[in-house]
C-alpha positions in Angstrom: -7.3 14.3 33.3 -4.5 11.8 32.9 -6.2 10.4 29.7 -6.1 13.9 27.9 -2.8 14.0 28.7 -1.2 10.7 27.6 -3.4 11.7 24.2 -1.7 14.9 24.0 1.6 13.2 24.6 0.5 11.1 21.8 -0.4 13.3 19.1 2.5 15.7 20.2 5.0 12.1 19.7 3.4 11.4 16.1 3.9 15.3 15.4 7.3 14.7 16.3 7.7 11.5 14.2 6.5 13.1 11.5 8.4 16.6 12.2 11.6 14.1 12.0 10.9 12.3 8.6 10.1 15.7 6.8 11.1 14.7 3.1 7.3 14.6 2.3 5.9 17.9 0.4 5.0 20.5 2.4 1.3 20.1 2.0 1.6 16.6 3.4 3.1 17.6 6.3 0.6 20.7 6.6 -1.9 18.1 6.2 -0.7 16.0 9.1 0.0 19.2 11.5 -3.4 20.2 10.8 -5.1 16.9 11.9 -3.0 16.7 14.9 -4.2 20.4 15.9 -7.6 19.1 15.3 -7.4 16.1 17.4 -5.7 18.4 20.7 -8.4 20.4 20.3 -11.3 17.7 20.7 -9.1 16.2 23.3 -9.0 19.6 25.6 -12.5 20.4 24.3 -14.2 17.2 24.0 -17.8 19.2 24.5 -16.6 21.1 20.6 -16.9 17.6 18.7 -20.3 16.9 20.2 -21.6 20.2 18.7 -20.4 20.1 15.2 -21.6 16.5 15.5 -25.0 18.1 16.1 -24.3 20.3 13.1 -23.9 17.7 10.9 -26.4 15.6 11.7 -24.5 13.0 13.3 -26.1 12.1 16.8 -22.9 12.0 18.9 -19.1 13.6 18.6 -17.7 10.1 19.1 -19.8 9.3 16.1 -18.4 12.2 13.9 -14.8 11.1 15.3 -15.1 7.5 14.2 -16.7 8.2 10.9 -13.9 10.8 9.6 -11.6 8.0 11.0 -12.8 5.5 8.9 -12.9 7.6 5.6 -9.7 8.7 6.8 -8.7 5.0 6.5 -10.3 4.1 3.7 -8.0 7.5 2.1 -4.9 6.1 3.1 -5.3 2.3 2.1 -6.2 3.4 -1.5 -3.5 5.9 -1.8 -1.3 3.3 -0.6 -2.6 0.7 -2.8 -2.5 3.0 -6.1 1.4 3.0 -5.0 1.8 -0.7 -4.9 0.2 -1.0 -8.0 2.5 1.1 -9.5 5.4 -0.1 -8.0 4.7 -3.3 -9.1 4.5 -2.0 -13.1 7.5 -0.4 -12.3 9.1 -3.8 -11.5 7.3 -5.9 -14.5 8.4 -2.8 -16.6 12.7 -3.3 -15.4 12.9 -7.0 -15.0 11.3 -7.3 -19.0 14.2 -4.7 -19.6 16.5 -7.2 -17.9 15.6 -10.0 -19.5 15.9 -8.3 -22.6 19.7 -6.9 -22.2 20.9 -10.2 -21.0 19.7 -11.9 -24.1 21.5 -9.3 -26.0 24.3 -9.7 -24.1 24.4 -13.8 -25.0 23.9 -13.5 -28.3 26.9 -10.8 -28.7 29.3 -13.4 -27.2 31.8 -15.3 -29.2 30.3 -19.3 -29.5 33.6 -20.7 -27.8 32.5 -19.1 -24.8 30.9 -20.4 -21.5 27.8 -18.2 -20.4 27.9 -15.6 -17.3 26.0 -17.6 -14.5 22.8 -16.2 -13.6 23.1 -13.5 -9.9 
């Protein structure tokens, strides 16, 4: 009995993480209340994830539980990787534009001039 409860104080503190940093779209946060209803439900009825384990073929509930977790995972380390990816394009992309103003820039100064050191 104590177990179920310090996972339902769990899921209810990530809920509440999450309720706090709301600037994500509202489908994100759907998403995430969602799976969080999900997971208090298997924890009160932990008998419910052994049946629709036997539904979908998969011999046990923990089974079904730890597969969806790891294609959860796999989800959310490619979304996150597509994101560094393109954060790191984005950066390539402004430091070439840097590079290229600050060359203008010397070559507009007057020759007598010392150059601007480097930040």
């Amino acid at each position: 009995m104590i177990i179920r409860i310090l996972l339902l104080a769990g899921l209810s503190a990530i809920g509440f993480f999450v309720f706090l940093r709301r600037n994500r779209l509202p489908c994100h946060i759907m998403t995430v209340f969602l799976l969080l209803g999900a997971g208090a439900i298997a924890v009160v009825v932990p008998d419910l994830t052994s049946e629709v384990a036997q539904f979908v073929g998969v011999g046990r509930g923990a089974d079904l539980v730890t597969y969806i977790a790891i294609i959860a995972v796999m989800f959310v380390l490619l979304h996150y990787y597509s994101k560094f990816v393109e954060l790191q394009q984005k950066l390539t992309e402004l430091t070439r534009e840097m590079a290229i103003l600050r060359a203008e820039a010397q070559a507009q100064k007057p020759a007598g001039t010392e150059p601007e050191p480097p930040p």
